[in-house]
N, C-alpha and C positions, 0 to 999 in steps of 0.2 A: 629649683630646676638644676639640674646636674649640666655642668661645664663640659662634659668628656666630648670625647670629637666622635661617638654616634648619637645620631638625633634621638631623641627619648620618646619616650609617650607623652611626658609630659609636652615638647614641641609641636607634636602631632595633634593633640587637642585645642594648643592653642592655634595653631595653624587652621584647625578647622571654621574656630569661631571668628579668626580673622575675615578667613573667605566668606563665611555666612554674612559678614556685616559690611563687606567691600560688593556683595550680589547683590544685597537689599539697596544699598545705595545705586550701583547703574542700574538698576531696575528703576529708581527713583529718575535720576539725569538722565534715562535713554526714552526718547518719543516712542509712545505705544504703537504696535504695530499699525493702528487701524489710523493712524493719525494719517493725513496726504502730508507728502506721497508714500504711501502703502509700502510700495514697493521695497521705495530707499528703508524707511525705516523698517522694515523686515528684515534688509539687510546688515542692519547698524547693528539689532538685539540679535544675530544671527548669529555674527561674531563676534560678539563682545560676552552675550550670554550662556547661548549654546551650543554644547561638547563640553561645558566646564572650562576646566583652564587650572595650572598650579597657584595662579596668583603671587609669585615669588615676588613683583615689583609692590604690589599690596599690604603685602605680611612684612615686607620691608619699611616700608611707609610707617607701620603701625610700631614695627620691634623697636625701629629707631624713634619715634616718638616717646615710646614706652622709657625708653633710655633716660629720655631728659624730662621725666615727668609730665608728658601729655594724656591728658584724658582721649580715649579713642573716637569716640564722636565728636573731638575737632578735628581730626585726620581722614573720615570719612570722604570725603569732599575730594582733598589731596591724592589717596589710594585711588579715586573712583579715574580720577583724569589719569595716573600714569597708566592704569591697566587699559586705559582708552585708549590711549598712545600709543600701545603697545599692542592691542588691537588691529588698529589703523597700520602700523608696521608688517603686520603678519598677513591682511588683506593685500598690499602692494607687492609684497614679497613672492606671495605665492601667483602674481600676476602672470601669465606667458610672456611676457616682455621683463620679466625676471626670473624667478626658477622655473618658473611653469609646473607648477604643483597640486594636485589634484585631490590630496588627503589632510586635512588641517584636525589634530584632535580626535583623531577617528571618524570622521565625518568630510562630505568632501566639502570641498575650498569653499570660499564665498563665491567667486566667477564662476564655477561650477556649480555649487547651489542656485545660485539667482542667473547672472550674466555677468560678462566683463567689463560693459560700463556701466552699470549699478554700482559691480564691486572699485573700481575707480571712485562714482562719487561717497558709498557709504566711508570709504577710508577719507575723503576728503574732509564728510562731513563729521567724522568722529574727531580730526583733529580740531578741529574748530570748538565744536561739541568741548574738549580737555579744559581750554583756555578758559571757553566761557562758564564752567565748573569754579576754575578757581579765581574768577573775576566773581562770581555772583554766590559762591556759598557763603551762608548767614553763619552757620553752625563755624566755622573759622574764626577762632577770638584770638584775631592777629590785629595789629594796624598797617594801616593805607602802606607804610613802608614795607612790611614785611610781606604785603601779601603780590606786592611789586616784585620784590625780590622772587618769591614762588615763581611769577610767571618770567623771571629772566632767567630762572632754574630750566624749565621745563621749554623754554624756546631755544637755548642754546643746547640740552639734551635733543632736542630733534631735530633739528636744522640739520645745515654740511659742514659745520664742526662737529657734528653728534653723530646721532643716530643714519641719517638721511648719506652726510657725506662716508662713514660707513659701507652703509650700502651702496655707493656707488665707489668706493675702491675695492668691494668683495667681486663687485660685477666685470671690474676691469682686471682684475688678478685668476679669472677662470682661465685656468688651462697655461699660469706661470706660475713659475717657482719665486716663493718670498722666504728671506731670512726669519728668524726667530723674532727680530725687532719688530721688521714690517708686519707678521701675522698678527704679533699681540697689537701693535697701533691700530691696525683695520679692526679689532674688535671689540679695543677700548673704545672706540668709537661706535661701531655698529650695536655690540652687544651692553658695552658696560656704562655707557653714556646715562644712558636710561637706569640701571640699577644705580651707580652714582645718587642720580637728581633724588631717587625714590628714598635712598638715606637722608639724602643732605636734606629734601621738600620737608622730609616727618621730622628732623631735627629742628627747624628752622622755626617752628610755629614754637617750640617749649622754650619758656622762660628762663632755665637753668642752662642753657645752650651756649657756654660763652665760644669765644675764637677757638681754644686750645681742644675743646671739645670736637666743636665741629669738623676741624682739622684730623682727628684720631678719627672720628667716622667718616672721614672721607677717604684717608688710607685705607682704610675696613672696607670700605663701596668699592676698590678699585682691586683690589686681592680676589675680594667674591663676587664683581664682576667676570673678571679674565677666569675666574677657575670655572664659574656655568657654563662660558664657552668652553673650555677646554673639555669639561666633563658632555658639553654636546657632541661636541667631536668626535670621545671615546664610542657614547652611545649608537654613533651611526654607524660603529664599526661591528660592535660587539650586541649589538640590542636587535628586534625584530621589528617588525611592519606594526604588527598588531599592539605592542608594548609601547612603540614612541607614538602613535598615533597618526603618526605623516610616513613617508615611504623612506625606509632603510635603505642605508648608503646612496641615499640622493647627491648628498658633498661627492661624495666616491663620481658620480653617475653624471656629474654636472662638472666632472674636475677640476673643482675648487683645492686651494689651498689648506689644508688643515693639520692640527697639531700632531695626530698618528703617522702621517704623512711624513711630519719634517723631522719627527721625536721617535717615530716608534712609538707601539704600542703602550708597553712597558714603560716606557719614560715621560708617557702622559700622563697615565695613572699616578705615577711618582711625584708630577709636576703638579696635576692635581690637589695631592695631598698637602704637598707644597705651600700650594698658596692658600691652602685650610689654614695653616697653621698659623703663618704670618696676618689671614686675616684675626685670629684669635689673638697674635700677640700685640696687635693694634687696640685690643679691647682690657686689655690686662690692667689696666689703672680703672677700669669701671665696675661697677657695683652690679648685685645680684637683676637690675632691671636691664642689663645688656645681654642676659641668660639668651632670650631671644634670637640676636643676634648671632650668638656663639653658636645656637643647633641649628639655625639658620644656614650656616655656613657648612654645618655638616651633611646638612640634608642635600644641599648642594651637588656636595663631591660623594653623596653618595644613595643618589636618585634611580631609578631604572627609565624615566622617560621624560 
């Protein structure tokens, strides 16, 4: 697989069969619709299943796996609970007691699909739903210690050091002005908390994973963390309704803080490409199975939605 910084075909396929085997699995871990209560789980396979979804926290799980020699059906499990989390995140998010947002993936919201306290409990019940994924998957040939560690991965990624407190300094920073510092902390938080855990989760099950390893992919998680945000940012400026799939220049419309904003255009793009490159040169001591990784990072910085 070619190293260069445009994602190949070759990524592209694998990407594909990633997401084919991170479906198959919530398709497995999500309660069928008909199950009681109907409703809730209607809501759960709504947004977890349907409009698709990029899968980037998944194919993450799997690339960094791939890295330290894990076969992919022990990762299934792993991949199925972050894309649940993150799920669950995009349910709340788009709550009216946060963006109040109407279009998730082309399709509208969950509270708009179903109702607003459905869409409350299926976010509740999907994070729950994550935990008990990596409490009870078989297919995981980890031990009682490691699979400890996963779930102290994945609680401190979502919580108010993580994901969660995040979100609640994006919400208290609408309509002020943050430094360069401040924006990237709120989004290491909000956005790259969760890409973090989905490297370190799929490194963490492989046997070849020593300290020094883990440490180079977790530099790698925090570079292509902060560049997805940045390259979101660009997108709601320069991208449309119908291409991102949620409503164009909503950050703009909701005035939030973001990186065009404080950078310029121009000097997002730049910053962007930036932290492409530094995530690559994190990966420079690994071998042909980090290939992954590498187009990973480029699909990133160079996505249309």
């Amino acid at each position: 697989m070619s190293t260069s910084s445009t994602a190949s075909s070759d990524f592209k396929s694998t990407a594909i069969i990633y997401r084919q085997r991170v479906d198959i699995a919530l398709d497995h871990w999500l309660a069928k619709e008909q199950t009681t209560p109907t409703h809730l789980h209607g809501a759960m396979r709504y947004a977890v299943i349907g409009g698709g979804g990029k899968r980037v926290r998944p194919i993450l799980v799997y690339a960094a796996g791939h890295t330290v020699g894990v076969e992919p059906a022990q990762l299934d499990g792993i991949a199925s609970a972050l894309e649940i989390i993150h799920a669950y995140s995009l349910i709340h998010d788009d709550l009216p007691a946060m963006d109040d947002d109407d279009l998730r993936r082309g399709r509208p919201t969950c509270h708009k699909a179903f109702d607003e306290a459905t869409a409350i409990l299926a976010g509740d019940a999907l994070q729950a739903l994550a935990f008990e994924i990596i409490c009870n998957d078989a297919t995981m040939n980890v031990d009682a210690a490691t699979r400890l560690r996963l779930i102290k991965e994945l609680t401190m990624a979502s919580g108010s050091l993580g994901m969660a407190g995040g979100q609640a300094v994006d919400l208290a920073s609408v309509g002020k002005k943050l430094d360069l510092e401040q924006l990237k902390e709120m989004h290491r938080l909000k956005t790259g908390a969760l890409i973090r855990a989905s490297v370190i989760m799929g490194a963490l099950t492989g046997k070849e994973c020593e300290p020094q390893t883990l440490a180079k992919l977790d530099q790698y998680s925090q570079f292509v963390g902060l560049a997805f945000q940045v390259q979101d940012d660009i997108l709601d400026v320069i991208s449309d309704t119908e291409t991102l799939g949620k409503p164009q220049g909503s950050d703009i419309g909701l005035n939030k803080p973001t990186f065009p904003e404080l950078m310029g255009l121009e000097s997002s793009q730049q910053y962007a490409m930036q932290l492409h490159q530094q995530a690559l040169d994190c990966l420079s001591g690994f071998d042909h199975r980090a290939d992954t990784l590498r187009q990973l990072s480029a699909y990133i910085v160079e996505r249309r939605n």
